[in-house]
N, C-alpha and C positions, 0 to 999 in steps of 0.2 A: 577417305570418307566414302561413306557408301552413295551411290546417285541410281535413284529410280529414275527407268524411263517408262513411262506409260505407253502403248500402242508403238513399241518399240519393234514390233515384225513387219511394220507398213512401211511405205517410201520412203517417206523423210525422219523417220526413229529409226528405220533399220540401217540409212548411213550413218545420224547420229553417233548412232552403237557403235557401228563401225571403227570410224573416225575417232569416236573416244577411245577404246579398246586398243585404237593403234597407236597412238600419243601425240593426235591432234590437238589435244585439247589440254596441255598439263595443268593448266591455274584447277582445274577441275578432278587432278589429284591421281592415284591408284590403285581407289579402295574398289572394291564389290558393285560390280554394273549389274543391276537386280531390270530384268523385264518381263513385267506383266503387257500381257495380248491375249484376247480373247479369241485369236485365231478367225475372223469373218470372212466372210471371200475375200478382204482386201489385207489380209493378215499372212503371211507367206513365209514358214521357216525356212523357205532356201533362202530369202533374200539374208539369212543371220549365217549362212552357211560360211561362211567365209572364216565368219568367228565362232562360230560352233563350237569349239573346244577349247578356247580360250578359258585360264583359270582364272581371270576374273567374272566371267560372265555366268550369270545365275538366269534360266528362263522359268517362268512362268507362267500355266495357260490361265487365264482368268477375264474374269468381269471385273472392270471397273465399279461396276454399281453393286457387288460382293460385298459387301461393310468390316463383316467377319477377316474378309481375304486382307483388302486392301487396310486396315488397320496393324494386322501380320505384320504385312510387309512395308508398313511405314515406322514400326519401333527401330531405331537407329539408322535410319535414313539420314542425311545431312541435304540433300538436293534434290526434289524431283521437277522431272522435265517431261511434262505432260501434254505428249499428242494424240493421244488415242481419241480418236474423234470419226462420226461417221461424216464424209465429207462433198461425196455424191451431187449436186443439185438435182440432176434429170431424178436423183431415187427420191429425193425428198419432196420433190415433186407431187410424186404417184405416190410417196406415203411418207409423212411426215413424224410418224409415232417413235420411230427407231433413232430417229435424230434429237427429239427432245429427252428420249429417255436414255442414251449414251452422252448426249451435250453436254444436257444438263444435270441430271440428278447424277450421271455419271460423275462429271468435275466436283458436283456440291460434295460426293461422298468422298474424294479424294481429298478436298477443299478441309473438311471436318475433321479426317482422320490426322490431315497434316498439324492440324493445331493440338490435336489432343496429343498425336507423338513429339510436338516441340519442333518438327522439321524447319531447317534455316534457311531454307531458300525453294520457293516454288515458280517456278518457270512457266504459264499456261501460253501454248502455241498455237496461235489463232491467225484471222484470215485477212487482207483487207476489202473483204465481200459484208462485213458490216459494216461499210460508208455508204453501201449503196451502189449511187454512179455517180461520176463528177463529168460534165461535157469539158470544162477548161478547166488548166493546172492541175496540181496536187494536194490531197489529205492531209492537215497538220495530224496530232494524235487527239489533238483535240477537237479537233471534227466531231461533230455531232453523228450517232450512229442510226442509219437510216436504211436497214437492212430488206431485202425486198424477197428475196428466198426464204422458204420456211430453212434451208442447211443454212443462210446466214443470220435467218434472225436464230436461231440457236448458238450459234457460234457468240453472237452477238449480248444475250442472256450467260452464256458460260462467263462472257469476259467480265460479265458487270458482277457476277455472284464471287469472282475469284476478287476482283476489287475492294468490293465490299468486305470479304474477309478478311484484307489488310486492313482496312481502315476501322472493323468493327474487332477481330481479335489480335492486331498487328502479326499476321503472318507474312514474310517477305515475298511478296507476291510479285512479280515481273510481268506483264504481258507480251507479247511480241504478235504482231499481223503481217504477214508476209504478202505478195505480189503471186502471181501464177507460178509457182513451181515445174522444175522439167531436169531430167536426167535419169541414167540407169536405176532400174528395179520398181519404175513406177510402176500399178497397176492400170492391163491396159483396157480400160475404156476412160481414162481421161484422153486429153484432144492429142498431145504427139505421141505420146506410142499408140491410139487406134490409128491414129494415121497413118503413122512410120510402118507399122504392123500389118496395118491392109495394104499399106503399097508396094509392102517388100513380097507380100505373098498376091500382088494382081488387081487387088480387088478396088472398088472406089471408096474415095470418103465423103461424108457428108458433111456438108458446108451450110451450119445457120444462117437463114436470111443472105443479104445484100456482104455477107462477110464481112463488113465495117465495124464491127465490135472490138476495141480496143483492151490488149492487157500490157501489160509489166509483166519482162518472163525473166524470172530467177533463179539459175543454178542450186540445185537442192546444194551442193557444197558451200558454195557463200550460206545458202541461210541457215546448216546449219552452226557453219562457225560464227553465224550474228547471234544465234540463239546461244551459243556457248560464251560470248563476250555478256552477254546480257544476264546467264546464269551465275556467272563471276563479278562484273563490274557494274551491273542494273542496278539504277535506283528501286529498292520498294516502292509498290503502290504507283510505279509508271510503268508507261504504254510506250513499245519503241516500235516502229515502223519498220521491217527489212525489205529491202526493195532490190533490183536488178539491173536497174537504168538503162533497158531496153524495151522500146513502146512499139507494140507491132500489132495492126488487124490481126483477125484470123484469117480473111484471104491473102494479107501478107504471110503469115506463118506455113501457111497452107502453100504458098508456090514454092516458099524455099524450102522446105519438105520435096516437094515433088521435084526438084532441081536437085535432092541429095538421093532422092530413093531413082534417080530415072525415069520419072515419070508426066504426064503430058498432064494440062487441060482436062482433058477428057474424063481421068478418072477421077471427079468433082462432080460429085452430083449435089444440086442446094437440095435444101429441105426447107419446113416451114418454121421459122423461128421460135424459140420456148420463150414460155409464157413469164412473161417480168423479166425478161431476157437486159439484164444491165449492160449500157450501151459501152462505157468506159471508166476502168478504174486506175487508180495511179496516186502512189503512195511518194511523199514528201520523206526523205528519209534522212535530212538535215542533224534531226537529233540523235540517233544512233549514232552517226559519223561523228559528230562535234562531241559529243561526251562522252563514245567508247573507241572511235576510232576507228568501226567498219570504213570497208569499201567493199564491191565489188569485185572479183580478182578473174573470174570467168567468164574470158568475151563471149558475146553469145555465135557467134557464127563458130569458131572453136566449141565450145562445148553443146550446141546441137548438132555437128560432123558426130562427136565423139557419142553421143545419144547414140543419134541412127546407127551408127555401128554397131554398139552395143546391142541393140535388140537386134540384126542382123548375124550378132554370131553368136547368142545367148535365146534362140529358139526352143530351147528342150525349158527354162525359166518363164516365157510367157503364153508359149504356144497353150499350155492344160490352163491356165487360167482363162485365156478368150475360151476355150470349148466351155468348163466349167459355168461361164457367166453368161453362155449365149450369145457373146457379143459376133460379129459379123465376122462369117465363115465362106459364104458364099464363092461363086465360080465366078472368073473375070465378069463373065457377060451378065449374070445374077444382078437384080439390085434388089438386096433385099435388108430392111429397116433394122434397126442395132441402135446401138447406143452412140446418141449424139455432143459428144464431152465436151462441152466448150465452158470454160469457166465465165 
């Protein structure tokens, strides 16, 4: 069967791909892996290089919001797994236009096309940054969505429009909201690879606020084999939660970083906290597990070693992208402002 991934050149589509293509994923078959990417600055065909030439895989450069394109490319689809999403908060910030009209009308013209071509299964991967913040426990999926970034109330609007599709034209719709993602090929101005990235080359990070801001950090490999149990065994018309089971500040993240790059103190410089800055999130992941049988398989101390290496011997992959984005280039003694990632 054929399976679209949408925004399949970015981090967590371009292991997806990966992973699928290798035969991580058999319930999910070994028809024609179709990806469309619009190629954005966070869009990167090396990260697909691996499988570059692989005869199942068909790319695509395109727009989601294309009607004409994606309608194409959803006649004999059996599966799409839909990440393509602009996902930034510090961008959506300073401009929020590019996030409602990639979120949202992006998903609704996916959402439309999938019904008209009959597709059996839609997958939409989303964040757990539409709860909000929670100070104690965890998110049921029923949690009320109380999104406080313009990137999450879009994410937020995607999730309800893809629901409503099931429930108004029964299309097999899945949701999934994951916890902070982290691992090879991520683009670096989220928080550990600019971190990992300015430490290995000298420089300092900058640390929001009092650094108490709490996430769930998730192995892009766990989520995306929860989103592959979910694309197979998901109920229609439900919301699964995928999570990490790892709860760490960013000044906790931030020292064990500096304890794997070599580095002191020192190269921590705070800054002033972003604005609707959510204090902590943390995803209940109960129902995943009980009805598909996730777990977590990637400790986190293990697989952030295995990060920071990775962008340690994989330089010639993100070094043009930091130049390309401006993000922070600077000389040891330099302090100069860049992008502040913190989810």
């Amino acid at each position: 069967m054929r399976v679209l991934v949408t925004g399949g050149a970015g981090f967590i589509g371009s292991h997806f791909v990966r992973e699928l293509l290798a035969g991580s994923y058999p319930d999910l078959g070994e028809g024609e892996v179709v990806v469309l990417d619009a190629l954005t600055y966070a869009g990167n065909l090396a990260s697909l290089a691996p499988v570059a030439d692989h005869p199942r895989l068909r790319f695509v450069h395109g727009d989601i919001c294309d009607a004409a394109l994606v309608a194409e490319l959803m006649a004999g689809t059996a599966v799409v797994v839909h990440f393509a999403a602009e996902s930034h908060v510090d961008r959506s910030i300073a401009d929020a236009s590019e996030f409602v009209r990639t979120n949202v009308l992006g998903t609704q013209t996916l959402l439309q096309a999938a019904v008209t071509a009959g597709v059996g299964r839609f997958v939409h991967v989303s964040t757990d940054e539409v709860y909000g913040s929670i100070e104690t426990g965890s998110w049921p999926e029923e949690h009320p969505l109380a999104p406080n970034s313009p990137y999450a109330a879009s994410k937020a609007a995607s999730d309800l429009l893809a629901l409503a599709f099931h429930r108004t034209h029964g299309l097999e719709v899945c949701v999934t909201r994951c916890s902070n993602n982290y691992g090879p090929y991520q683009f670096p101005e989220k928080a550990i690879p600019l971190f990992t990235t300015n430490l290995i080359d000298g420089l300092d990070v900058p640390l929001y606020g009092d650094g108490g801001n709490s996430r769930d950090w998730l192995h892009v490999d766990d989520h995306c084999r929860g989103i592959a149990l979910v694309a197979v065994k998901g109920r229609p018309g439900e919301v699964y939660n995928i999570g990490g089971g790892t709860e760490l500040t960013n000044l906790e993240l931030t020292q064990r970083l500096l304890e794997l790059c070599g580095r002191d103190a020192g190269a921590v410089r705070r800054v002033a906290d972003r604005a609707a800055h959510d204090r902590r999130y943390s995803v209940d992941i109960t129902k995943i597990t009980a009805e598909l049988g996730y777990a977590p398989r990637v400790p986190f101390a293990g697989g952030l070693a295995g990060t920071v290496a990775w962008y340690r011997d994989n330089r010639a992959w993100w070094e043009p992208l930091k130049a390309r984005a401006a993000l922070p280039a600077a000389a040891p003694g330099e302090r100069r402002a860049g992008s502040h990632a913190h989810r």
